[in-house]
C-alpha positions as CSV (number, residue, x, y, z in Angstrom):
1,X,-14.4,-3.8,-13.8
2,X,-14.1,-3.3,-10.4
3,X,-15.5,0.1,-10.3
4,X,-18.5,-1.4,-12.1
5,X,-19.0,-3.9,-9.8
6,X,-19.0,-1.7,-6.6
7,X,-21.1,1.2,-8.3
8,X,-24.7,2.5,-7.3
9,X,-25.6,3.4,-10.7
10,X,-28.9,2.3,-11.5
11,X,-27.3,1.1,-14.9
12,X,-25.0,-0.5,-13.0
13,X,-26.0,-4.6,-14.6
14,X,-25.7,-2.8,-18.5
15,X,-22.4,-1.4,-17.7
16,X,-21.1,-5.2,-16.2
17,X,-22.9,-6.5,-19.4
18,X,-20.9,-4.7,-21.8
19,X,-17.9,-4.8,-20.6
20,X,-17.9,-8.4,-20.0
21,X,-18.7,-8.7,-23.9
22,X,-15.8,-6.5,-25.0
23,X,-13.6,-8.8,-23.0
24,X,-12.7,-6.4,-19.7
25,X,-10.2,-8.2,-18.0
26,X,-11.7,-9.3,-14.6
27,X,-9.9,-10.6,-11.6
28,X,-10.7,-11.4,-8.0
29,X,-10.6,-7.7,-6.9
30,X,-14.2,-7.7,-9.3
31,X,-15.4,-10.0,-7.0
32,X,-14.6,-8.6,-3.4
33,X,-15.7,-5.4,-4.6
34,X,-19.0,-6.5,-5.1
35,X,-19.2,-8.3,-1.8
36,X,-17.9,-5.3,0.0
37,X,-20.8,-3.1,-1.4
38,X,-23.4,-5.8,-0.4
39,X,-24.0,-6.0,-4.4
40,X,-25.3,-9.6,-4.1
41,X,-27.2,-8.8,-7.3
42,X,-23.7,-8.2,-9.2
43,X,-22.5,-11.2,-7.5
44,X,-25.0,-13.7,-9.1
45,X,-24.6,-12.1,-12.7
46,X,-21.0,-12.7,-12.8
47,X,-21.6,-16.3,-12.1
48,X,-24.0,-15.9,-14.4
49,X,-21.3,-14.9,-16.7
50,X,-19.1,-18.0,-15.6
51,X,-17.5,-16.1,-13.0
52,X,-17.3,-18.0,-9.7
53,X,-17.2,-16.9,-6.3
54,X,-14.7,-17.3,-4.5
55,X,-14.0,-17.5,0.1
56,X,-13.0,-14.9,0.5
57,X,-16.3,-13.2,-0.3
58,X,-17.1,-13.7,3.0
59,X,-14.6,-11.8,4.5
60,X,-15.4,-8.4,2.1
61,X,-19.1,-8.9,2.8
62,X,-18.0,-7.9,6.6
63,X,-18.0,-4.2,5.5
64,X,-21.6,-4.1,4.2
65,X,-22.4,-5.3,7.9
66,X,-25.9,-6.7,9.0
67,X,-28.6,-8.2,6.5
68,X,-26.9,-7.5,3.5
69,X,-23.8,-9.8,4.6
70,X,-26.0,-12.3,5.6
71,X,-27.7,-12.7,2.0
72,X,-24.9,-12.6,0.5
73,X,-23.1,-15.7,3.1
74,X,-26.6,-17.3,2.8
75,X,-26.3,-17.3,-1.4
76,X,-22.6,-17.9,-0.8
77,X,-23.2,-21.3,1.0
78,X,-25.7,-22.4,-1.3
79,X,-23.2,-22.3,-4.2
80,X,-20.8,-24.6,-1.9
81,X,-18.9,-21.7,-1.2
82,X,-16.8,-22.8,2.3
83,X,-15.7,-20.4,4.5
84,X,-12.2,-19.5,5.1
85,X,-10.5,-21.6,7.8
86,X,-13.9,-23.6,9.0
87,X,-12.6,-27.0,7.4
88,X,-10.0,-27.3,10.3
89,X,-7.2,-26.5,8.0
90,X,-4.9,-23.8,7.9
91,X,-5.9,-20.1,9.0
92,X,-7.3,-18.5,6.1
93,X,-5.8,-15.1,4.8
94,X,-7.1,-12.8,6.8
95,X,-6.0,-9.5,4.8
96,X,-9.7,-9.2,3.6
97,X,-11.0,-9.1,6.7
98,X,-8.3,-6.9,8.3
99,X,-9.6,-3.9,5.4
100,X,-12.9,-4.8,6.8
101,X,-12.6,-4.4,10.1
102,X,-10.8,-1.6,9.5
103,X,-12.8,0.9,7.2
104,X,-14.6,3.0,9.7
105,X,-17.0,3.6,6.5
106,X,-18.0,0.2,7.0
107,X,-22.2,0.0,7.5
108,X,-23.0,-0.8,10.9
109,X,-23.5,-4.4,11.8
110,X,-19.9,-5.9,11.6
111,X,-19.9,-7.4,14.9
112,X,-22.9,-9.9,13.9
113,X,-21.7,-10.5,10.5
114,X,-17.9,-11.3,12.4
115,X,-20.2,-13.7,14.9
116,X,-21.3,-15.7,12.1
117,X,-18.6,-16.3,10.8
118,X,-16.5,-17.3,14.3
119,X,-19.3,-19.0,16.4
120,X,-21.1,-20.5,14.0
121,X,-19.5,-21.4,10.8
122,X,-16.2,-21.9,12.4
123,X,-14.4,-19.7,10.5
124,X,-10.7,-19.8,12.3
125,X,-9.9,-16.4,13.4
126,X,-6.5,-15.2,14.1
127,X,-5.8,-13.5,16.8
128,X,-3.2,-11.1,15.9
129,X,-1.9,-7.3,16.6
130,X,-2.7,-6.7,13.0
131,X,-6.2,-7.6,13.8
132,X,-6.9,-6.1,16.9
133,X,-4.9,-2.4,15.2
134,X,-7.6,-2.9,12.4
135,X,-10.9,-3.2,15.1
136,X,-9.1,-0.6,16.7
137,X,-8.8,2.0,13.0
138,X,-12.9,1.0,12.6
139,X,-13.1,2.3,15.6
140,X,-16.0,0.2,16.6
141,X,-15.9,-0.9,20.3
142,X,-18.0,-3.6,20.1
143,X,-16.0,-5.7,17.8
144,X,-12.9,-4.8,19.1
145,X,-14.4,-6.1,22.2
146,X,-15.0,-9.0,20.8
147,X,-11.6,-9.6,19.3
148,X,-9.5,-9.0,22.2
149,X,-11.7,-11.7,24.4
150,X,-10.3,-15.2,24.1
151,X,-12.8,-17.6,23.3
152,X,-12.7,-21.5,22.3
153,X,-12.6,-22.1,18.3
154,X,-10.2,-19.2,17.8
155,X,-6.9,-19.1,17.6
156,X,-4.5,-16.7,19.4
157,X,-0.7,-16.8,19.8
158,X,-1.2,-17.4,23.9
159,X,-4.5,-17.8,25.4
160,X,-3.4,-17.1,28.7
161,X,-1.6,-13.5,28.2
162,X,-4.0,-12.3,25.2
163,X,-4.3,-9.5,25.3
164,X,-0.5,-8.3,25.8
165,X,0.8,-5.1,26.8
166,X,2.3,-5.1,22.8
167,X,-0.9,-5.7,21.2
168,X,-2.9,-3.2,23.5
169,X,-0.1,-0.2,22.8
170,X,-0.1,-0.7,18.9
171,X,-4.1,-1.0,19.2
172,X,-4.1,2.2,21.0
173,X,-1.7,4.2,18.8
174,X,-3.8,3.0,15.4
175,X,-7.0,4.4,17.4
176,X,-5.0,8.1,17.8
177,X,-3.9,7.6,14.6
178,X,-7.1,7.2,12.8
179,X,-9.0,10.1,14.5
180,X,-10.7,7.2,17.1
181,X,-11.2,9.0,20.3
182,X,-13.8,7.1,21.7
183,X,-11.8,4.0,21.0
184,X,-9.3,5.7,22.3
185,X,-10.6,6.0,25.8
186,X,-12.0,2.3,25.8
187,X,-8.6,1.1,25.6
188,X,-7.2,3.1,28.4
189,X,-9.9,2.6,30.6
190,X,-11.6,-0.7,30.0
191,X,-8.1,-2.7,29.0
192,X,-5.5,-0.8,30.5
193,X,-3.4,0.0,27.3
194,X,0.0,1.3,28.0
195,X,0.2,4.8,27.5
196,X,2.9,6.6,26.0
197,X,4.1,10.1,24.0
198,X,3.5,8.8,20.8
199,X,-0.2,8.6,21.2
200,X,-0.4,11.9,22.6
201,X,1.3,12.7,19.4
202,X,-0.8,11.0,17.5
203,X,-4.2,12.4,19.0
204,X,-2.8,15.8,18.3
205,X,-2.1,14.9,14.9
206,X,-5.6,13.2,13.9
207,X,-7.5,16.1,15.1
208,X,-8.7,17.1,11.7
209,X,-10.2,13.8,11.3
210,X,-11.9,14.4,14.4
211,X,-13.3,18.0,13.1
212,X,-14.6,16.6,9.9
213,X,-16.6,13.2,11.8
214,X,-17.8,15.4,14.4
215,X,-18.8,18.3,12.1
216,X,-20.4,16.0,10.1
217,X,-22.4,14.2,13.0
218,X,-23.2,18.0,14.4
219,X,-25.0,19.0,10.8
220,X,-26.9,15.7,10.5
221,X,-28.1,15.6,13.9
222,X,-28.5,19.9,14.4
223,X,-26.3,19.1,17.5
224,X,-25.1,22.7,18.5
225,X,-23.1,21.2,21.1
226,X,-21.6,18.4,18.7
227,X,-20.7,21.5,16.4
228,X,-19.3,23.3,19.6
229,X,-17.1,20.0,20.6
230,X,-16.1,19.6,16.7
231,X,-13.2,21.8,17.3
232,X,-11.9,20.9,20.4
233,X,-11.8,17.0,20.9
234,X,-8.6,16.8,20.5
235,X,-7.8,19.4,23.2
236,X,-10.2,17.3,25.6
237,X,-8.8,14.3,24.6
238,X,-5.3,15.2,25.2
239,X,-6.1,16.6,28.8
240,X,-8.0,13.6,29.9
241,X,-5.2,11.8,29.0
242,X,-2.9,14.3,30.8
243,X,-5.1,13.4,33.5
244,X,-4.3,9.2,32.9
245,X,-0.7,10.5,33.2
246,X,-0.1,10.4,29.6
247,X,3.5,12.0,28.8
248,X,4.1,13.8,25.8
249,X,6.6,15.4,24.1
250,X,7.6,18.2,21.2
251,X,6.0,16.4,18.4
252,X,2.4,16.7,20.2
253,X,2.4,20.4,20.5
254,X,3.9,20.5,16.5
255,X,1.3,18.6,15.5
256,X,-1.2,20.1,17.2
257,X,-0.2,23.3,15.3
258,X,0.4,21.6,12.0
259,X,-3.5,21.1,12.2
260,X,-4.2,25.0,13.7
261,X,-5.7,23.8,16.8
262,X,-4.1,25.9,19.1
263,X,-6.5,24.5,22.2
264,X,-4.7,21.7,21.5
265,X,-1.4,22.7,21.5
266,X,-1.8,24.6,24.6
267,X,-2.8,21.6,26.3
268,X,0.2,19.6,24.8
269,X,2.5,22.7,26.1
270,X,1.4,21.6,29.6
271,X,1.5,17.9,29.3
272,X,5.1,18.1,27.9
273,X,6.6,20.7,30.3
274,X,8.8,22.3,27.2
275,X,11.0,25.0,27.4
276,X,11.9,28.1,25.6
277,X,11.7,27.1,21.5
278,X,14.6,27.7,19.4
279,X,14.4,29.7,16.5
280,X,14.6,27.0,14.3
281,X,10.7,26.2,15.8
282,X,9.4,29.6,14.7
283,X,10.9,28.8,10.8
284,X,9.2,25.6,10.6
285,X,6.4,26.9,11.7
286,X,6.6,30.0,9.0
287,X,6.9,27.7,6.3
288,X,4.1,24.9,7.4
289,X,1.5,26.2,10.0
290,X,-1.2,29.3,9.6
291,X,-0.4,32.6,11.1
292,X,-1.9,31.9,14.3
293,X,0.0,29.0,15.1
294,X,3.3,31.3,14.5
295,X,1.8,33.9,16.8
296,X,1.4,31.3,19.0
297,X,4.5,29.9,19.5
298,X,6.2,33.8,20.1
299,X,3.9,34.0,22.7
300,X,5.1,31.1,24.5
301,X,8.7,32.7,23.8
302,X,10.3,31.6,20.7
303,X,12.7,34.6,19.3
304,X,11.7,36.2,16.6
305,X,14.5,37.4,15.0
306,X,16.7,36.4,11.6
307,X,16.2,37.1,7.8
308,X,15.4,33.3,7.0
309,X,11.9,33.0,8.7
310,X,10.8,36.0,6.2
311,X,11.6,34.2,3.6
312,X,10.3,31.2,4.7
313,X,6.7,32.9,5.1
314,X,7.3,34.4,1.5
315,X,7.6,30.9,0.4
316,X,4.3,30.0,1.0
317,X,2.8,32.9,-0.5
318,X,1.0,33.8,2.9
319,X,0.5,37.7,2.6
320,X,-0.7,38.2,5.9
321,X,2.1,36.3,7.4
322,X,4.7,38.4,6.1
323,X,2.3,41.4,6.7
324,X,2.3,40.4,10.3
325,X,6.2,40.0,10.5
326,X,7.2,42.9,8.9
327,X,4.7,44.8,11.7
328,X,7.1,42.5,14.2
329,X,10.1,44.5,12.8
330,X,11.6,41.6,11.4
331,X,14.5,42.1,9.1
332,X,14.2,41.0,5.3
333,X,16.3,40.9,2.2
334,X,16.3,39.9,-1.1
335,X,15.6,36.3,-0.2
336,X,11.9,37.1,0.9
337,X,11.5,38.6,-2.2
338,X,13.0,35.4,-4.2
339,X,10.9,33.2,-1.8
340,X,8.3,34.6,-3.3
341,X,8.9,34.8,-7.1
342,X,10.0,31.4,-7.3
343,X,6.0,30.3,-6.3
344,X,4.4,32.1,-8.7
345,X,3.0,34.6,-5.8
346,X,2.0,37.8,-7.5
347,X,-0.2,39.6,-4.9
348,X,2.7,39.2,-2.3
349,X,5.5,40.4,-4.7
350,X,3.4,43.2,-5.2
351,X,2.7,44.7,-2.2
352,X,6.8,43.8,-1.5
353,X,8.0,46.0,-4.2
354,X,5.5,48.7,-2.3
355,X,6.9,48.4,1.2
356,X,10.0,48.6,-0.6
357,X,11.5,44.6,0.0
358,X,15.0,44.5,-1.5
359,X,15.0,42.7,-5.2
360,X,18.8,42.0,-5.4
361,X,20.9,43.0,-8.1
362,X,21.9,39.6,-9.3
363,X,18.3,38.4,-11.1
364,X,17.7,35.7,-9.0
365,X,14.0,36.5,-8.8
366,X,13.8,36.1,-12.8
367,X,16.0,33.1,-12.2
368,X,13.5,31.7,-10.0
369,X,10.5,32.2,-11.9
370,X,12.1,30.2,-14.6
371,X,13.5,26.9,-12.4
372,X,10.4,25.0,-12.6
373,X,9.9,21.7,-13.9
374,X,7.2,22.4,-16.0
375,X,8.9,25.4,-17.1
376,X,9.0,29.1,-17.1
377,X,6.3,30.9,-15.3
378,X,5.5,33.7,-17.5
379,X,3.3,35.6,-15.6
380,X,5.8,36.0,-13.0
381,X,8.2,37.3,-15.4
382,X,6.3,39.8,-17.0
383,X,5.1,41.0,-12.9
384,X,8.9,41.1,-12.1
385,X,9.7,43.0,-15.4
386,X,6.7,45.4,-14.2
387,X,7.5,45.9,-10.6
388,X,11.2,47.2,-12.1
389,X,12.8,44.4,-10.7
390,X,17.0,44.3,-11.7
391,X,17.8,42.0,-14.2
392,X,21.9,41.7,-12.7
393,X,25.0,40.4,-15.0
394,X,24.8,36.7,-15.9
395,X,20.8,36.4,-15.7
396,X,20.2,35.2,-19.6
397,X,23.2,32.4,-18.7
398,X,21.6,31.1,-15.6
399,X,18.0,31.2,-16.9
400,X,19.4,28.9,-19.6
401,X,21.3,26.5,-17.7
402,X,17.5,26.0,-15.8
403,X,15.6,25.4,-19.5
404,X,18.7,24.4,-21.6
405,X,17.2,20.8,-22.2
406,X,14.0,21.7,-23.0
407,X,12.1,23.7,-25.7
408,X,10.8,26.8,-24.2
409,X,14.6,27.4,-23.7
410,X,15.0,29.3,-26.8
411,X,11.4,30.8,-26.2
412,X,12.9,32.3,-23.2
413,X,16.2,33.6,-24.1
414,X,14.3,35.9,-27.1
415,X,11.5,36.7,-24.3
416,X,14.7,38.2,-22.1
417,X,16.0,39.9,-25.2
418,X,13.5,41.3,-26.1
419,X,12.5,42.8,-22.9
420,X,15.9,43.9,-22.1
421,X,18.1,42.0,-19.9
422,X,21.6,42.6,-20.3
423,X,23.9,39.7,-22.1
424,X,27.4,38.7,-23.2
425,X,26.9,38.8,-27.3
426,X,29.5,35.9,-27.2
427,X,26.2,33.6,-25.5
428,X,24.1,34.3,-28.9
429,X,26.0,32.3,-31.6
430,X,26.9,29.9,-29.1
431,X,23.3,28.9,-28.0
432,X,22.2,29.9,-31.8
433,X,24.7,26.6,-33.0
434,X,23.7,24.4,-30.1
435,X,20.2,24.4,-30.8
436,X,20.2,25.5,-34.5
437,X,17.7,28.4,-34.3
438,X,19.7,31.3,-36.6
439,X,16.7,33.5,-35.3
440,X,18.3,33.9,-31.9
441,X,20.6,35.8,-33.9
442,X,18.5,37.8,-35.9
443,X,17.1,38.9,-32.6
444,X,20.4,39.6,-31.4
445,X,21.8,41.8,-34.0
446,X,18.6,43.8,-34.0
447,X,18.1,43.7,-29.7
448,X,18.8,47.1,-27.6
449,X,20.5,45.0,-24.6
450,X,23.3,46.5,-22.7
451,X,26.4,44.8,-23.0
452,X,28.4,43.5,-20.5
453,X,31.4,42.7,-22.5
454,X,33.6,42.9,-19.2
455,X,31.8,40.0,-18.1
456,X,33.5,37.2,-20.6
457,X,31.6,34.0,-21.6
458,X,33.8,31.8,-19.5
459,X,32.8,33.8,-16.4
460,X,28.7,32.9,-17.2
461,X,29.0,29.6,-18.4
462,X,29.6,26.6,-16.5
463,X,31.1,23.8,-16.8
464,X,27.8,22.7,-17.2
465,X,28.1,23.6,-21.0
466,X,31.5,22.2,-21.7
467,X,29.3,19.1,-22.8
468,X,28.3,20.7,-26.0
């Protein structure tokens, strides 16, 4: 119901219709939804259909901004709708508002709809970090503005030190956090807000959002030098703050490459004076950041070196990464190639087995291939199978202890059979009685495998299986 109600479908009343007369369950979300859209129209058909409106209509009608919240108060009042907090009571709940004030979706024209509702219907606002972070996440300066000057009617935990130092810091970390550069910079410069190496941390980390809403602004407007700054507003961010003396720390330069801006990062580098990385640095960054990022950071002198960042490339199924490494001379061994079975990665496992990556000898690739929750990747298999990768003592055991509570179990014991991997015969008749399928040993009895029979039961089975 409360899809319906916010939708722009032109069938929008027919779909409220019907499911009002099939007995949707409705609840105040129905309500504020409408109201948040501006749907004033949707609004006077659920009263229609005995559905009142309720105060806190008021507060949703704050996103739709401008004319469209003013209908919809206007209509509002006319029902005898009060507004929340204006009969000199309590504070109203303000949680509505706070989403409100906060979407930076929101149309344009919350700081008159937020006027009517403080100067001239009385509406008690509550002056509050919480409200002042959410201005500051809208990321429209005008109402933030707004909030953080005391005025009479409102009310506000001291009018004398409103805005504190605490409520200015939190405001400007939910800025960085939300991507709100320009607010950002208001805060610093117009109030004074405490700077610290969090927000540099958190301007680092919201520079995606930054891309996309300036990116976005560039292609609607045909703004080449929008487009241009797009990529790099983070970077100029960070050094005008450098410039406000800003500190920073590790976790701005991280970020900074989490999200590949390396402009970014460089600028970070300088604002947190940092020293040679560890090792540990370059890993991370194998396993979570692009290749440049990792290129990055050896430049600025992490040690490349060790078996584990290899495989932690592998893992994510990068094949230039690990291209780029092994041209690095790092060292690899059958972990990388593991790594990369267990993610399904076929076009990396195959140029491995060309450049001649070590498989193992135990079958932990096939192992792998077989350990996921939604069970066996098959594809994977048959690759490994292809590439001539060794199957190694114990495989069938392990590969059932990964599937032994589900189905596909027994699906996958006659698939390993079948295409040769060798097996203690004492496993057959034991898995045959536990999950009563007498065809795992008709497959057995007529199956080519190599036995191991110096490799007795007890040594492949766990105690895992003592259950049974």
């Amino acid at each position: 119901m409360e899809a319906a109600a916010a939708s722009k479908h032109p069938q929008w009343r027919e779909k409220i219709e019907w499911l009002l007369e099939i007995g949707a369950p409705w609840c105040s979300l129905t309500l504020l939804e409408a109201a948040r859209e501006g749907h004033l129209e949707v609004l006077k058909l659920l009263m229609h259909y005995g559905i009142a409106p309720i105060p806190l209509c008021y507060f949703a009608a704050v996103t739709a901004g401008g004319d469209r919240m003013a209908a919809i108060s206007e209509w509002l009042e006319a029902q005898g709708v009060p507004v929340p907090g204006s009969s000199g009571g309590e504070p109203a709940d303000t949680g509505v508002l706070l989403r409100a004030l906060g979407d930076p979706a929101a149309l344009p024209g919350r700081l008159s709809a937020l006027r009517w509702l403080v100067d001239y219907r009385r509406c008690r606002l509550v002056l509050s970090e919480q409200l002042a972070c959410a201005a500051a996440e809208g990321g429209d300066v005008a109402v933030l503005s707004y909030i953080l000057e005391p005025r009479v009617g409102r009310e506000h935990p001291a009018a004398a030190d409103w805005p504190t130092p605490a409520v200015l810091a939190a405001a400007l970390l939910a800025a960085a956090n939300a991507g709100q550069y320009d607010m950002v910079r208001h805060l610093v410069e117009v109030h004074n807000a405490p700077l610290s190496a969090n927000v540099a941390a958190a301007v680092a980390q919201a520079a995606t959002t930054c891309k996309q809403h300036n990116g976005a602004a560039a292609r609607q407007h045909g703004d080449s030098a929008a487009a241009a700054a797009a990529g790099s507003c983070a970077a100029a961010l960070l050094r005008w703050l450098h410039c406000k003396g800003c500190p920073a720390d590790g976790s701005a330069i991280w970020n900074a490459l989490r999200q590949d801006d390396l402009a970014a990062a460089d600028v970070a580098y300088d604002m947190a004076l940092a020293g040679p990385f560890r090792a540990e640095g370059l890993v991370a960054t194998a396993r979570w950041c692009s290749l440049a990022a990792m290129q990055w950071m050896v430049a600025h002198g992490s040690p490349l070196g060790g078996m584990g960042i290899m495989a932690e490339a592998a893992e994510t199924g990068d094949l230039e990464k690990v291209k780029w490494l092994h041209a690095q001379r790092c060292d690899w061994d059958s972990r990388v190639f593991t790594a990369a079975a267990a993610n399904g990665h076929g076009a990396l496992l195959t140029w491995l087995a060309e450049n001649h990556c070590p498989m193992g000898h135990d079958g932990d690739a096939y192992v792998a291939a077989v350990s996921h929750f939604e069970g066996p990747d098959w594809s994977t298999l048959g690759l490994l199978k292809e590439l001539g990768c060794p199957w190694g003592e114990g495989t069938l055991a392990r590969a059932a202890e990964e599937c032994m509570s589900r189905p596909v179990m027994v699906e996958l014991m006659k698939w390993m059979m079948a295409a040769g991997c060798p097996y203690d015969h004492e496993i057959v008749p034991h898995l045959a009685a536990i999950y009563g399928r007498p065809d795992l040993d008709r497959l057995h009895s007529t199956t080519a495998a190599v036995r191991t029979s110096h490799s007795p039961l007890a040594q492949q089975l766990t105690s895992f299986w003592k259950i049974f």
